[in-house]
C-alpha positions in Angstrom: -62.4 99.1 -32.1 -61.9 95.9 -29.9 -58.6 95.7 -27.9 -57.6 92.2 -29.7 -57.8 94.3 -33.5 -54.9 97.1 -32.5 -52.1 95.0 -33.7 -51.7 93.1 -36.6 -49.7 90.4 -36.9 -46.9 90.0 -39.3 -45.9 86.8 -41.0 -42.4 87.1 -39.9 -40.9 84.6 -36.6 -37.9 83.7 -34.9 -37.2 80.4 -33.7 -34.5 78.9 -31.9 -31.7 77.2 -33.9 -29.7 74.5 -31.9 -26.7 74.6 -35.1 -25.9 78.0 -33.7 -23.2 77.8 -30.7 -20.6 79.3 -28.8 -17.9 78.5 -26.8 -17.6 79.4 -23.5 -15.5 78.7 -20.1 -15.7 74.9 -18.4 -14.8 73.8 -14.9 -15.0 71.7 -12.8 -13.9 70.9 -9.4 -14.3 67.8 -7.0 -17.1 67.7 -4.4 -15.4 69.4 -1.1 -15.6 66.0 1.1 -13.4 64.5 -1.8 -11.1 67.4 -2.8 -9.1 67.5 0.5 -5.4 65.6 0.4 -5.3 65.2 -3.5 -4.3 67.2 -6.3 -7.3 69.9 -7.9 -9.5 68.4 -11.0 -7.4 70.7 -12.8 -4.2 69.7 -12.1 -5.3 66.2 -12.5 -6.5 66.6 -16.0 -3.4 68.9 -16.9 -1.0 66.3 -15.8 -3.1 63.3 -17.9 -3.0 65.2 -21.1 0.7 66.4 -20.6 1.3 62.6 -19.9 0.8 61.5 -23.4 3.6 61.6 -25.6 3.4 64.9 -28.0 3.1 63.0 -31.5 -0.5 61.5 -29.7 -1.0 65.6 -28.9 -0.7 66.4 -32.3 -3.2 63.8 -33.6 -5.5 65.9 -31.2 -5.4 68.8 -31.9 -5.7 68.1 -36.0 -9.2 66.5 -34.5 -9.9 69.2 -32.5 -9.4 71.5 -35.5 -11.3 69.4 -37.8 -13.9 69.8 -35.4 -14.0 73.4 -34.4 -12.6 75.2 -37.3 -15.6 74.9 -39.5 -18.3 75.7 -36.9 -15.6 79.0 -35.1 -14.2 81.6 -36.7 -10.4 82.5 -34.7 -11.1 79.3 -32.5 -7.4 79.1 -32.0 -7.8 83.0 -30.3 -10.5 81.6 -28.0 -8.5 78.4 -27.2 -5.5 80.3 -26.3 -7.4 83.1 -24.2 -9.1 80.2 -22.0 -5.7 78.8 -21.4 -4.7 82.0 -20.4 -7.6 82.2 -17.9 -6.5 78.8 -16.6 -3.0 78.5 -16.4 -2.3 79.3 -12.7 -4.3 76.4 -11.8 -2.5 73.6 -13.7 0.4 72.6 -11.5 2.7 72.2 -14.8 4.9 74.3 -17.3 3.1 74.2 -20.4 5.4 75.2 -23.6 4.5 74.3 -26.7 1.2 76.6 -28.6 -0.5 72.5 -29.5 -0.7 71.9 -25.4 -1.7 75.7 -24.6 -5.0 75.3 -27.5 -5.3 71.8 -26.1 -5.6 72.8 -22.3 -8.0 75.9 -23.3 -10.3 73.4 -25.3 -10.2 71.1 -22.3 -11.2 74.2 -20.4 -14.4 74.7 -22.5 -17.4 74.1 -24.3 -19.4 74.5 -27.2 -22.9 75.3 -26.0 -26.0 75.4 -28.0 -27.2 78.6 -26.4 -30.9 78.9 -28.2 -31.3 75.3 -28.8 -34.7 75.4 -27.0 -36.0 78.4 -26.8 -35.4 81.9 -28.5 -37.7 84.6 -26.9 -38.9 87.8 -24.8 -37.8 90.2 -27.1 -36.8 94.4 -26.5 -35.8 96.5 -29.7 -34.2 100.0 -30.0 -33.9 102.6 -33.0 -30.3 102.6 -33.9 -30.3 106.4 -35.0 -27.4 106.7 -36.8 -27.6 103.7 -39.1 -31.2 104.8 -40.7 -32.2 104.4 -44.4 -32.8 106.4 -46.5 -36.2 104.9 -47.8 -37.6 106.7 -44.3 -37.2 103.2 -42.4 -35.7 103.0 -39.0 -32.8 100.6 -38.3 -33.3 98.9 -35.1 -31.3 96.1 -32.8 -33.1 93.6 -31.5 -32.5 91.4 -28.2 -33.3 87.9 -27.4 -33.4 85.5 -24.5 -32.1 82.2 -25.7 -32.6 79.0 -23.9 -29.8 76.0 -24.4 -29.2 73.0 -22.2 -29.8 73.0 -18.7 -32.2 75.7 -19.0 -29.9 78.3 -18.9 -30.4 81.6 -20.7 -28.0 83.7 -22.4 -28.9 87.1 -24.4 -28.3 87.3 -28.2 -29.1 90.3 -30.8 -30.8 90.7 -34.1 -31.1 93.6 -36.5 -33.3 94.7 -39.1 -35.4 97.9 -40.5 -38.9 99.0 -40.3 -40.3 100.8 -42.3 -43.7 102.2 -39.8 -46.0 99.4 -41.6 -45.9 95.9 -42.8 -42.4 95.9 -44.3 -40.0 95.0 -41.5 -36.9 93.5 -42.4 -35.2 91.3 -40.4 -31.4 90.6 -41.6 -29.7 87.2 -41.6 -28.0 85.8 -38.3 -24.9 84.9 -39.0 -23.8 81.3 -38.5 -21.1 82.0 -35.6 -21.8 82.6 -32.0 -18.7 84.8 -30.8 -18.0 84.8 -27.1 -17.1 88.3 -25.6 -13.4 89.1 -24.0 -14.0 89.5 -20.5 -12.8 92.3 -18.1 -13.8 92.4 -14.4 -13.4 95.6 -12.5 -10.3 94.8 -9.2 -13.5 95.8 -6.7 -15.7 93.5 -8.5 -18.4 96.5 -9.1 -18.6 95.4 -13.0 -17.2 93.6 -15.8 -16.5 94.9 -19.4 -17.8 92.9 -22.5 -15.8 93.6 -26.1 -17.2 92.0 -28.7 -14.9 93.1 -31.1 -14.3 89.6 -32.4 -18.5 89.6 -33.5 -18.3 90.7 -37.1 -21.8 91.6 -37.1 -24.4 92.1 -34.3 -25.8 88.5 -34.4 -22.8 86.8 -33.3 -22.7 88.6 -30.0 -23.6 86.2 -27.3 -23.9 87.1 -23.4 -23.6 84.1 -21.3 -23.8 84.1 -17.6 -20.3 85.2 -16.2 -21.0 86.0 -12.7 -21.6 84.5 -9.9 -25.0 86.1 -9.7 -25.8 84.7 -13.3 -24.9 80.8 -13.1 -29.0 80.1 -14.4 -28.9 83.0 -16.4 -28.8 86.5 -17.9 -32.7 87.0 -18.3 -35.5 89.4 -20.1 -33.1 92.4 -21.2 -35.3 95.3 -21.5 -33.3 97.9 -23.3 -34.1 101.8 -23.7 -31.9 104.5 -25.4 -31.3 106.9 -22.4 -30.6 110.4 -22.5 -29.0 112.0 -19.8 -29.7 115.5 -18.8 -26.5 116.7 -20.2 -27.4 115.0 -23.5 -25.3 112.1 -23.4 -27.3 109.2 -25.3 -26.5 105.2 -24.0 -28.0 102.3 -24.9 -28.8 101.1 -21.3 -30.5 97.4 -20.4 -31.6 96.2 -17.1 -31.9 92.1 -17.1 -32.6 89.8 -14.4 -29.9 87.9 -13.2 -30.7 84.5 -11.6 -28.0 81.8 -10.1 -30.7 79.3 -9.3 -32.3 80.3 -6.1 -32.4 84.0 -6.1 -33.1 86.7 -8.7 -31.3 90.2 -8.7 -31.9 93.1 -11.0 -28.3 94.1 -13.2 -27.6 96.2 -15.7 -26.3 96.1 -19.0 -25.0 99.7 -20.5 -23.8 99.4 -24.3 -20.5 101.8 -24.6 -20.7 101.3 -28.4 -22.8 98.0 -29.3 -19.3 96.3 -29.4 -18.7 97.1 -25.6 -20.8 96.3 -22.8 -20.5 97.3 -18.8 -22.5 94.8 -17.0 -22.9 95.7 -13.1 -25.1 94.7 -10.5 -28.2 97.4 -9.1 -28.0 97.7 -5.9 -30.4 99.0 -2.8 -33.9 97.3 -1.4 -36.0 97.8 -4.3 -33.3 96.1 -6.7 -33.3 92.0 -5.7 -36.5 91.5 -8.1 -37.0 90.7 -11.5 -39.0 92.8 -14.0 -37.1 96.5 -13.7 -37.5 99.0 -16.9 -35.7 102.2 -17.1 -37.4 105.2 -18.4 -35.8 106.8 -21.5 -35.0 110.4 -19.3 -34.6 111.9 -16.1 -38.1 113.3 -14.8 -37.5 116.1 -12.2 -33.6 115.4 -12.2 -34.4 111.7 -11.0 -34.1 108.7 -12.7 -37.1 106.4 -13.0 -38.0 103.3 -13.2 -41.0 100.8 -13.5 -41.0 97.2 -11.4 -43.0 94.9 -9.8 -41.3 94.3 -6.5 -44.2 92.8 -4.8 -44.7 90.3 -7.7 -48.4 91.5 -8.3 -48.2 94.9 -8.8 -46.6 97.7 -10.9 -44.5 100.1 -9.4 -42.6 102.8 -10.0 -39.1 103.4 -8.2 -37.4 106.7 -8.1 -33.9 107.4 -7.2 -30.6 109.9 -7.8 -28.0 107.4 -8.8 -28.7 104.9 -11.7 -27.4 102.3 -9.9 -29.2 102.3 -6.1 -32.6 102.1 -5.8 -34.4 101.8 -2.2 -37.5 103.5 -2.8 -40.9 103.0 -4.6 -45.1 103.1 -4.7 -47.6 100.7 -6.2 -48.7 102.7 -9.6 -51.3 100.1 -10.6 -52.5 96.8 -9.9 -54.9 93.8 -10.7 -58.2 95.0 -12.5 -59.5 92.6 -14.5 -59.9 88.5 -14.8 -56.5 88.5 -17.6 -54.9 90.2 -14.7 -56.1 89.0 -11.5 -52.9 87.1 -10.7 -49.7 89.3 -11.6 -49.0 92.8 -13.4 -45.9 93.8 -14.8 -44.3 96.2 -17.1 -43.5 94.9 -21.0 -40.3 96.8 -21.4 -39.5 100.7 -20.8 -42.0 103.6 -21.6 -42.5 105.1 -24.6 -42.7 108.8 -24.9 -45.7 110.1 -27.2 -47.6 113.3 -27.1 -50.4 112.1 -24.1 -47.8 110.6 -21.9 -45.9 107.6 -20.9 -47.0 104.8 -23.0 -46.6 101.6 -21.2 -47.2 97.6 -22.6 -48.1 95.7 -19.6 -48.4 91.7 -19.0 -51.0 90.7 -17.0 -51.3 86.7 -15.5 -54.7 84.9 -15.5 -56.1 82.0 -15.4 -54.2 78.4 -15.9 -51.2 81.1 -15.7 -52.1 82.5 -18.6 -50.3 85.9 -20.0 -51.6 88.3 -22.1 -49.8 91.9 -23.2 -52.0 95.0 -22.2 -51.2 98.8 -21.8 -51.6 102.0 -19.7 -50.6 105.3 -20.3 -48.7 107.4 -17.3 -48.9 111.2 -17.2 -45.7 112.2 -18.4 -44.4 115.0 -15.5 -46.2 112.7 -13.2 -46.2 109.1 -14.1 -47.4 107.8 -10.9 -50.6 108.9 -12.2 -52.0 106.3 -14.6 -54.2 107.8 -16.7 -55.6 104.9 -18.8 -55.6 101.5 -19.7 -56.7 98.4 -21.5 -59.4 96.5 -20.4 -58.9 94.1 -22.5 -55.8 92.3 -23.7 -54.1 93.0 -27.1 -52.6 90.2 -27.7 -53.3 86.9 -25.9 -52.6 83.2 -26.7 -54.7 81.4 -29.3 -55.8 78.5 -29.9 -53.2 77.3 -31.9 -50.9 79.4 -29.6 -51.2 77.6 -26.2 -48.2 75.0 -26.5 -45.0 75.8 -26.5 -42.3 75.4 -23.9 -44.3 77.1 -21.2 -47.9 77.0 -22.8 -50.5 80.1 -22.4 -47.4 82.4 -22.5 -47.5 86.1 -24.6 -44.5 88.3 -23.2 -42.6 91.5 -24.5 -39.6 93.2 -23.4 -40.3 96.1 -25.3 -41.6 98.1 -28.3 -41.0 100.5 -31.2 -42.1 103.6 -32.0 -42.7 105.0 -35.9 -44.2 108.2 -35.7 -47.8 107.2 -34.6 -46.7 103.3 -35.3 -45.9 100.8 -33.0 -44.1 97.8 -33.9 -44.1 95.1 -30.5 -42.0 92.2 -30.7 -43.7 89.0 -28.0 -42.9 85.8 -27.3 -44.9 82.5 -27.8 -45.1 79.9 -25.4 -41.4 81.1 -23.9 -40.0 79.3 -27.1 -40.5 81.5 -30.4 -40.8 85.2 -31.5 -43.5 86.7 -33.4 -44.5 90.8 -34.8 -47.3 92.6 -34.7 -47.9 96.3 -35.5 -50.4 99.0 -35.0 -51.4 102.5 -34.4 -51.0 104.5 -31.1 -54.5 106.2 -32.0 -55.9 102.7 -32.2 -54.6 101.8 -28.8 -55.3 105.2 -27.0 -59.0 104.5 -28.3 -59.2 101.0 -26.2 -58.2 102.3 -22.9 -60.1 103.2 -20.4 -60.0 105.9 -17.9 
């Protein structure tokens, strides 16, 4: 069998929707050689709105609702919460509930958070909420890509049922922003999404300092500690427009989320995929800190890494540029299965594999020589053209089902067998 037959691919996609939005925190602020001897941006707009006289309030905020109502579910909540947020820096009293909405709308903004793209996908079994037709549920995570080229992280789910019948269920029409709660120390910040009625309406915008260009490539695993404990744990790249920094995203329940910063000199790159376990008592992790390579990065606490080795590297033409992992590994009889990108010519990506030894994976006992899936003909536009990418994969038995990305703008499925794959590497 040749590499490019392993996967099939099914006629499902995901593409980005610009009617689905959510509303999140505005500011604004004057430049610092204008800000000093006059009142804050804030105050200035507090004091024009509390300026008018209140019957002219009213008329706005029965617009405002005509507006908002429709497209939000509880946007009154999310008004009032913003103002909340808000209030100290106002430099008036504010009384009545029609100036409080009004302030926390001025406060904020509806954003279009997949308008442009919708794409890099990971996916995790959801154990407990399997069928009973022998399908797995599983949730799926997306990057989306609204205006200014900022990316936020939404969710999917949907069953599979090990061949052609995946099921993807229906996104809902809202886009629910999470309540916020920052840690005093600053080490993380709580997500509770308990406004979301289903999965789909969850929607994690950059909140941080360290995310103001985005909350990028969530590569999800479901970890189990050494004691047992299972968490849904994600590690995603945030970027504030200059510099990138490995975080992580740890699902409580997938209603909560801690989000906190890695830390240590391995952790200020993109690309980092947890392994699903412990191996030898030490958390482990894949990378590709040198931006060419693949490594893999060892350490005691999940949340410092400082050391790591180049595993594998550049082999053949798909992959003379840039390696990197495709999400975490995937346990299977042989070993650590692993999807790998590799970048080529024009900058083209392509989705390979390896397989790791699985007491030992800095040993790499196989892999493709070949790509599995690569950017056709009809494939090579998009927003970035040339462009297949995963964030991860799941495993049926001896299926595989790997969600990639086209172009960095849509999301496509393909499945196949792990014989199939094991068959195509090479030693």
């Amino acid at each position: 069998m040749e590499a490019a037959n392993v996967f099939t691919t099914l006629d499902i996609e995901l593409k980005p929707d610009p009617s689905r939005t959510v509303i999140r925190p505005f500011g604004f602020s004057y430049p610092d050689a204008f800000a000093k001897g006059r009142p804050t941006r804030s105050e200035a707009v507090a004091g024009r709105l509390m300026g008018l006289d209140a019957a002219m309030r009213e008329r706005m905020l029965g617009l405002l609702h005509d507006a908002m109502r429709p497209r939000h579910r509880n946007v009154d909540h999310v008004f009032l919460r913003r103002f909340e947020e808000v209030k100290g820096e106002l430099g008036v009293a504010v009384e009545s509930e029609c100036d409080r909405l009004l302030i926390g709308a001025y406060f904020s903004q509806e954003y279009a958070f997949e308008s442009a793209a919708l794409f890099n996908p990971s996916i995790v079994a959801v154990p407990d909420e399997d069928p009973d037709d022998g399908s797995i549920a599983f949730l799926l995570s997306l990057r989306g890509v609204g205006e200014g080229h900022i990316s936020s992280v939404t969710f999917r789910s949907g069953t599979w049922d090990g061949g052609d019948g995946l099921v993807l269920h229906p996104a809902s029409s809202q886009g629910v922003p999470p309540r916020i709660e920052q840690a005093d120390d600053g080490g993380w910040v709580r997500l509770r999404s308990h406004d979301s009625h289903h999965v789909s309406e969850t929607v994690i915008f950059p909140i941080l300092p360290s995310q103001r260009q985005g909350v990028e490539d969530l590569r999800m695993v479901n970890f189990t500690d050494h004691d047992g404990v299972r968490s849904l744990i994600g590690t995603y790249t945030a970027f504030d427009g200059s510099t990138a920094r490995a975080e992580l995203l740890r699902g409580v329940d997938l209603r909560t989320y801690e989000m906190r910063p890695l830390t240590g000199a391995m952790a200020a790159y993109k690309g980092m995929a947890l392994f699903p376990r412990r191996i030898d008592g030490r958390f482990v992790m894949l990378g590709r800190q040198d931006n060419e390579n693949i490594w893999l990065l060892r350490s005691d606490d999940l949340h410092r890494w400082d050391t790591g080795e180049i595993i594998m590297g550049p082999k053949y033409p798909w992959e003379f540029v840039q390696m990197g992992n495709c999400g975490s590994p995937i346990e299977i009889d042989e070993g650590w299965l692993v999807f790998t990108h590799g970048v080529g010519l024009v900058r083209g990506y392509c989705v390979g594999a390896c397989l790791l030894d699985k007491d030992d994976p800095s040993k790499v006992l196989a892999r493709t020589a070949s790509p599995l899936l690569f950017p056709s003909a009809e494939q090579r536009g998009g927003y970035v053209p040339n462009v297949t990418y995963s964030c991860g994969a799941l495993l049926h038995g001896r299926r595989v089902l790997l969600p990639y990305a086209i172009g960095d703008e849509y999301t496509a499925f393909a499945v196949g067998s792990v014989d199939d794959l094991l068959s195509v590497m090479r030693a």
